[in-house]
N, C-alpha and C positions, 0 to 999 in steps of 0.2 A: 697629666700636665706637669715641666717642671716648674716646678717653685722658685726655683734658682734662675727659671731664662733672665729676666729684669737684669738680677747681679749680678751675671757672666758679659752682658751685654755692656755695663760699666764698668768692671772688671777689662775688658777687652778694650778698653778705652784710653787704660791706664789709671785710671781710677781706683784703690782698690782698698781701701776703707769705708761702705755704706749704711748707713742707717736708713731702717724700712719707721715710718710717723703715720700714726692713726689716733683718731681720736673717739670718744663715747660721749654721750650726752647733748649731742647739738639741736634735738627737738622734745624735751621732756618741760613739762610745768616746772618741776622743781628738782633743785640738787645742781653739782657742781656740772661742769667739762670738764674730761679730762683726757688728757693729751699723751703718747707713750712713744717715746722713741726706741726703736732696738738695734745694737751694730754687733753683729757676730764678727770674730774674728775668720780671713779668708780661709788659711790654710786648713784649720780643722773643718770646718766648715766644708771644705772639697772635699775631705778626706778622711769620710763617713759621718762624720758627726752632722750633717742632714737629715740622717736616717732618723735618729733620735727624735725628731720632730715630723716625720710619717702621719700623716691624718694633718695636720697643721695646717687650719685656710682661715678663710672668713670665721670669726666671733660666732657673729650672728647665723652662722650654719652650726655651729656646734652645741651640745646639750652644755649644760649647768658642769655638770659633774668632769665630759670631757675638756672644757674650760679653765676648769681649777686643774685639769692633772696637768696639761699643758702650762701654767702658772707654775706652777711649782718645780717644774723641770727647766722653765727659764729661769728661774729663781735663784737654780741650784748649778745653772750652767758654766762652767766657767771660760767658755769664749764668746758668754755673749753680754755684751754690758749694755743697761738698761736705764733711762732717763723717766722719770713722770710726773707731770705737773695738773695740781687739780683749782684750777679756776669755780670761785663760789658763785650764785646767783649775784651775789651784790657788784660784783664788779660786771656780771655780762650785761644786768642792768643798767650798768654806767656807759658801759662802750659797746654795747651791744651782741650777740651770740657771734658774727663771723671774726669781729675785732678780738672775742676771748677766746674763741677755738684757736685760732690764729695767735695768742700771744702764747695760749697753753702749748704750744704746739715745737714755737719758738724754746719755750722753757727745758721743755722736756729733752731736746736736742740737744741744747749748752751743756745738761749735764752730763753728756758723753764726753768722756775724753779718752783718746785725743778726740779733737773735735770732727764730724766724719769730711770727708773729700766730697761727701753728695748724699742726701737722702733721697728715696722714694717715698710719694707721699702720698697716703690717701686719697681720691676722689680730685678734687679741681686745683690747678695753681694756690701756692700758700704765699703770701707777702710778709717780710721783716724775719725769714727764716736766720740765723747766721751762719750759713753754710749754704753752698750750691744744693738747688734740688731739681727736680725730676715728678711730675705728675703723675700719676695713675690711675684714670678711670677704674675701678672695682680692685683695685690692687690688691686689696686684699684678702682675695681669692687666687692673683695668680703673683703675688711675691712672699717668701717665708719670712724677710724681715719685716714687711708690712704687716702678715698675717700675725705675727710676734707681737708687732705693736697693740694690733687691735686687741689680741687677750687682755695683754697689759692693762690694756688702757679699757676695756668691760670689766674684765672682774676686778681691777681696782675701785670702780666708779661702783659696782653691785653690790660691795662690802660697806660702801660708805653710804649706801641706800639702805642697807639693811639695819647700819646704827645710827641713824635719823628715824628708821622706825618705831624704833627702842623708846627714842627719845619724845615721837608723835605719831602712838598706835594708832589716832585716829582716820589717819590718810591713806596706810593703806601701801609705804614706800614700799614696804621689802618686797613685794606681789607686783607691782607693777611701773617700778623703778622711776615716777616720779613723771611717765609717761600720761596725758588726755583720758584716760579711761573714764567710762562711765561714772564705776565708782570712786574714781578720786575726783571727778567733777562734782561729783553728789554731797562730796566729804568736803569740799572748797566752800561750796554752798550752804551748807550745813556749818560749818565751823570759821569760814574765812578763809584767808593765805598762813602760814606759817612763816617764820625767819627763812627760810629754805626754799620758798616757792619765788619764783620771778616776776615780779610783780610787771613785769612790760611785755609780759608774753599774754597774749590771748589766749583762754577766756579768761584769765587773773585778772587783768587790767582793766575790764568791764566787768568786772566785781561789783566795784563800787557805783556802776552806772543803772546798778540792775538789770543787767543787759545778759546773767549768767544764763546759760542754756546748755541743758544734757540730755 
């Protein structure tokens, strides 16, 4: 597959400054969203420096360890400039998960600059982006700057689960990232919600109705 068709496709449009926007976190009990935008610059980018990113797809298809090397090589890249913004529980709880993926998302894109000509985005229409975008059912498996974002935006969101666990061994984040699990439903029940957990996400929210089940 190329990775590039999306780009070339806007690229050919006259468009030719893109950011590929994904985000982690929009179905776990507890812990932030967070949002990543990536804009490689064109010319290197055609002209081999794709290569360097060989294996680069979906997050969620790559192991831990291929994850972080791909992080590290955006990191280090220097045609590709990288935005990300991490929304806490307390505010998705105020305006709910699609209004904070959606603002994180927003966020993360501002801080590109220049600003892009258009992103690709993630999975369904995003609203109050500031730039033109472009949807992507599963984009991020067949776009390289989506795929970019989504590292971004996992192992940002994974490092920051692992130092919530530091901080509350008893739940159990760094193992299963804040995600319904049996045992962090066991750990809810046993110990309550934390500052970290979402209090208007089901089963939290029927916490207090006694209503918990695992």
């Amino acid at each position: 597959m190329d990775m590039l068709r999306y780009e070339k496709e806007v690229w050919q449009s006259g468009l030719f400054f893109i950011a590929g926007i994904d985000e982690a976190g929009r179905g776990p009990l507890a812990g932030p969203v967070v949002a990543a935008a990536v804009a490689f610059d064109r010319e290197p980018l055609e002209n081999g420096g794709a290569e360097k990113f060989t294996g680069l797809t979906d997050s969620k298809a790559l192991t831990e360890k291929q994850r972080d090397r791909f992080f590290e090589l955006l990191q280090q890249c220097d045609f590709a400039r990288i935005g990300c913004a991490v929304i806490g529980p307390g505010v998705i709880d105020e305006i709910n998960i699609l209004q904070a993926t959606w603002k994180a998302m927003a966020e993360a894109v501002a801080q590109i600059t220049p600003l892009p000509d258009l992103a690709l985005v993630d999975g369904r229409p995003v609203r109050g982006l500031p730039c033109k975008s472009k949807s992507i059912v599963k984009g991020d498996a067949q776009s390289l700057s989506i795929a970019a974002a989504s590292i971004i935006a996992k192992v940002t969101r994974d490092r920051l689960m692992v130092e919530m666990d530091a901080q509350f061994p008893q739940y159990g984040f760094a193992k299963h990232k804040g995600y319904g699990t049996k045992v962090h439903l066991q750990a809810i029940h046993l110990h309550g919600p934390c500052p970290h957990h979402r209090k208007t996400f089901r089963p939290v929210s029927e916490l207090n109705q006694g209503e918990l089940e695992f």
